[in-house]
C-alpha positions as CSV (number, residue, x, y, z in Angstrom):
1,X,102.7,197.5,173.4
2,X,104.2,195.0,170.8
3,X,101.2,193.8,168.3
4,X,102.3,190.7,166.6
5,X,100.2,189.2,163.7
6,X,97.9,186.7,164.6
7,X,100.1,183.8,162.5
8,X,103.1,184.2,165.0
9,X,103.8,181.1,167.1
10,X,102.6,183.0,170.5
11,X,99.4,183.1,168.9
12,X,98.7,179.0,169.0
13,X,98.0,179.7,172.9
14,X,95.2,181.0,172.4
15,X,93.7,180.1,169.5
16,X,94.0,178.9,165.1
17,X,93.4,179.9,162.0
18,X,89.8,179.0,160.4
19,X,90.3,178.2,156.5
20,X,88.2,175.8,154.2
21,X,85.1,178.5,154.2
22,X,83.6,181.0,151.9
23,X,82.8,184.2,154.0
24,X,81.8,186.6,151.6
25,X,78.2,186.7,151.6
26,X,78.4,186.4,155.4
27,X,81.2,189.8,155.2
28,X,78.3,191.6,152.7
29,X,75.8,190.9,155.5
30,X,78.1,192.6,158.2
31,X,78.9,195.6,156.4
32,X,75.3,196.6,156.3
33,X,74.8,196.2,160.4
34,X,75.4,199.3,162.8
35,X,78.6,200.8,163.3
36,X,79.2,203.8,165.6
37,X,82.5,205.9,165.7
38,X,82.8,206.1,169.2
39,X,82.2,203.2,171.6
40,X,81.4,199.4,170.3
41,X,77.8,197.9,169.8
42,X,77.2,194.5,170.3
43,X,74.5,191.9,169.4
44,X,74.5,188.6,170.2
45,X,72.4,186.9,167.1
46,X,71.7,188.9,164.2
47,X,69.0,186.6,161.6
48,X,70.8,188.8,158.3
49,X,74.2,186.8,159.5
50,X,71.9,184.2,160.8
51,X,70.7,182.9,157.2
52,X,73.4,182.7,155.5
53,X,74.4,179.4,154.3
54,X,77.9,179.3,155.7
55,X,76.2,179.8,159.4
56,X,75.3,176.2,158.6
57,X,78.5,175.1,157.9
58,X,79.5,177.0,160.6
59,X,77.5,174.8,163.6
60,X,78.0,171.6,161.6
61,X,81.8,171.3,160.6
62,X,83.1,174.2,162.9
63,X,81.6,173.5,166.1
64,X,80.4,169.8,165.5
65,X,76.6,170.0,165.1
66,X,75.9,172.0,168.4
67,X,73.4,175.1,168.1
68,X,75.7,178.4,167.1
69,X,74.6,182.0,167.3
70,X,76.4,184.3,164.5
71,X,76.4,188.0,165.7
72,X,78.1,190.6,165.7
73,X,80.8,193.6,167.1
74,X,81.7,196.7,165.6
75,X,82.7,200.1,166.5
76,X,86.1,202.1,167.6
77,X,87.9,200.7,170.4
78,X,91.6,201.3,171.9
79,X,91.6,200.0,175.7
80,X,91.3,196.7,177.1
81,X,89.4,197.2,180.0
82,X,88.0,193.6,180.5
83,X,88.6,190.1,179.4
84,X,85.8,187.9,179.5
85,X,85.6,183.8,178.9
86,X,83.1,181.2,178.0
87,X,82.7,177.5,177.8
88,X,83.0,177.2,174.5
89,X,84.9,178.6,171.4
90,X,84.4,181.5,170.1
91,X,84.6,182.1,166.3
92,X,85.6,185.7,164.5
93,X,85.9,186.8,160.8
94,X,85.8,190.4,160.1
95,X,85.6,192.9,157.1
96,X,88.0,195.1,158.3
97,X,91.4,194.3,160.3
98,X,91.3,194.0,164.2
99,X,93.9,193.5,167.0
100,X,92.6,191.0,169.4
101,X,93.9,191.4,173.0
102,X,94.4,188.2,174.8
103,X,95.7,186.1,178.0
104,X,95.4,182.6,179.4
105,X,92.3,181.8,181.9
106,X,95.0,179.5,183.1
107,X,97.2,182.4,184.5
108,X,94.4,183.7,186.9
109,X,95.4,183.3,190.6
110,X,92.8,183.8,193.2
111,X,90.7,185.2,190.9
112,X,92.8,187.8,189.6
113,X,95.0,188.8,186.3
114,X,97.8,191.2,186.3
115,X,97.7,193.0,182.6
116,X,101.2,192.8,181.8
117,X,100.2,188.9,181.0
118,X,98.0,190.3,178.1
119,X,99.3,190.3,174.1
120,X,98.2,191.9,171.2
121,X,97.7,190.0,167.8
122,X,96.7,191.7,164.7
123,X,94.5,190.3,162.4
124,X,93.5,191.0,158.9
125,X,90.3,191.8,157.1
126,X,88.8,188.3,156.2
127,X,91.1,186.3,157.8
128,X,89.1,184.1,160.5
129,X,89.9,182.5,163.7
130,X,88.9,180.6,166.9
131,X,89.9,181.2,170.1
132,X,89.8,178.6,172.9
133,X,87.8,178.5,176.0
134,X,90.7,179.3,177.5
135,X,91.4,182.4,175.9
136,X,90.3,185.6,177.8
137,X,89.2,188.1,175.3
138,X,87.1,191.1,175.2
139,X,85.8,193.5,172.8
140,X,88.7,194.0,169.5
141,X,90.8,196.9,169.6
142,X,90.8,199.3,166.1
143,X,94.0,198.7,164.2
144,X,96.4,201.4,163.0
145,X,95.4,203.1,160.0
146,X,91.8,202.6,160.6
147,X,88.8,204.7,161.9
148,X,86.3,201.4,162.8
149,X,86.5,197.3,163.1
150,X,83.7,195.1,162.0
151,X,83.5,191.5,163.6
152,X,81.4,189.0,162.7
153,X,81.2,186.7,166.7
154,X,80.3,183.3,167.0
155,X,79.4,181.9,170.0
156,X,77.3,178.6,171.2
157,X,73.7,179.6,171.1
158,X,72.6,181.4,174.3
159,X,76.0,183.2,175.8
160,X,75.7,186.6,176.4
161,X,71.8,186.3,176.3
162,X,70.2,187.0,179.8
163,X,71.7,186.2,183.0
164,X,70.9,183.1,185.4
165,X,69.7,183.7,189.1
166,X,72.7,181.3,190.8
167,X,73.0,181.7,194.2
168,X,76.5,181.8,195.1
169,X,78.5,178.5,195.4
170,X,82.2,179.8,194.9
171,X,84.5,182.8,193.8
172,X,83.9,182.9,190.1
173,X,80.2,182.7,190.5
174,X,80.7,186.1,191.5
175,X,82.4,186.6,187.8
176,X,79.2,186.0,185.8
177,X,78.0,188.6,184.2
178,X,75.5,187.2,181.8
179,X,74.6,183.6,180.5
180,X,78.0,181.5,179.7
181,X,80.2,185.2,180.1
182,X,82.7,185.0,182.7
183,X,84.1,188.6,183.2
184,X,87.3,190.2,184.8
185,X,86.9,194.3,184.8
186,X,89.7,196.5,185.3
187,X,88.7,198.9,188.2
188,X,89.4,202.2,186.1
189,X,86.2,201.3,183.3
190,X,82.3,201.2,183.4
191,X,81.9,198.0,183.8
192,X,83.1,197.8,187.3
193,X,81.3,201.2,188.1
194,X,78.3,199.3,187.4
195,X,79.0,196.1,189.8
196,X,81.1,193.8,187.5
197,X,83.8,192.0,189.4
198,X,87.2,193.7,189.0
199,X,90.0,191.0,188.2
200,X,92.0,192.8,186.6
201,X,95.3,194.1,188.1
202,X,97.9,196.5,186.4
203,X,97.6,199.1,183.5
204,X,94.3,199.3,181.9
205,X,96.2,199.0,178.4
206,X,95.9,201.7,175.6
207,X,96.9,200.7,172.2
């Protein structure tokens, strides 16, 4: 699969460049939080990423005032397996570098995605960016050269926290999978083993 760097055209689609910010004490903070070798951990607010002065610049210029939850997502990753969306932006800086693999909520018909709509973007250790609510993303892929990624994720405060009891009203309230996460599985992954709603057609992509 072609990885292009995350300043190529393509990526505008799907999201921009963050700039303006100081990150390092917020980088310091994520080097020090769990990172296994095999498989990704996840946490959706951590108070050591929390507290750092930037977070505040972070809700206030970044995403206009509203409540933000800085966490994180770091591990060894090399497959796809689901995108996921939000409502709502969601913000990434990392310490190490990352390919990002990505595709357009827009091109979902009847609920499903074939994977050869999917692109790789590489991005570097302390660049940051947002991506759109439109962008369907799932958990960063390791990039060449490297054993592990470390992401800083921010999110508005809430998403991924818990799950609401809905009772069905259409076809993508059968997508939720957790509060403000939206998720497509491929069929061939855990995820849709354990009841997640498979959207995603094609080759389960292997970088």
């Amino acid at each position: 699969m072609v990885i292009s760097s995350y300043s190529e055209k393509a990526f505008a689609r799907y999201g921009c460049e963050v700039t303006g910010y100081d990150f390092d004490s917020l980088l310091d903070s994520l080097n020090g939080t769990p990172c296994p070798k095999d498989g990704v951990v996840y946490k959706a607010e951590e108070p050591a990423l929390q507290n750092r002065s930037v977070c505040e610049q972070i809700k206030s210029n970044l995403f206009g005032g509203l409540p933000v939850q800085l966490g994180y997502c770091n591990g060894h990753n090399i497959r796809l397996n689901c995108l996921e969306y939000h409502r709502g932006s969601e913000f990434i800086v990392a310490s190490t570098p990352y390919v990002l693999l990505l595709a357009d909520l827009r091109d979902v018909e009847n609920g499903k995605l074939d994977t050869s709509k999917v692109e790789a973007f590489l991005v570097p250790a302390g660049k940051a960016v947002l991506l759109y609510e439109t962008t369907l993303h799932y958990a960063p892929c390791t990039a060449a050269g490297n054993d592990h990624f470390r992401t800083v994720v921010g999110l508005p405060r809430g998403t991924n926290v818990g799950k609401p009891d809905i009772g069905r009203l259409n076809g993508e309230d059968g997508r939720l999978q957790a509060t403000n996460k939206w998720l497509l599985a491929h069929a061939d992954t855990n995820e849709a083993r354990n009841g997640a709603y498979v959207g995603l057609t094609g080759e389960n992509i292997v970088l």
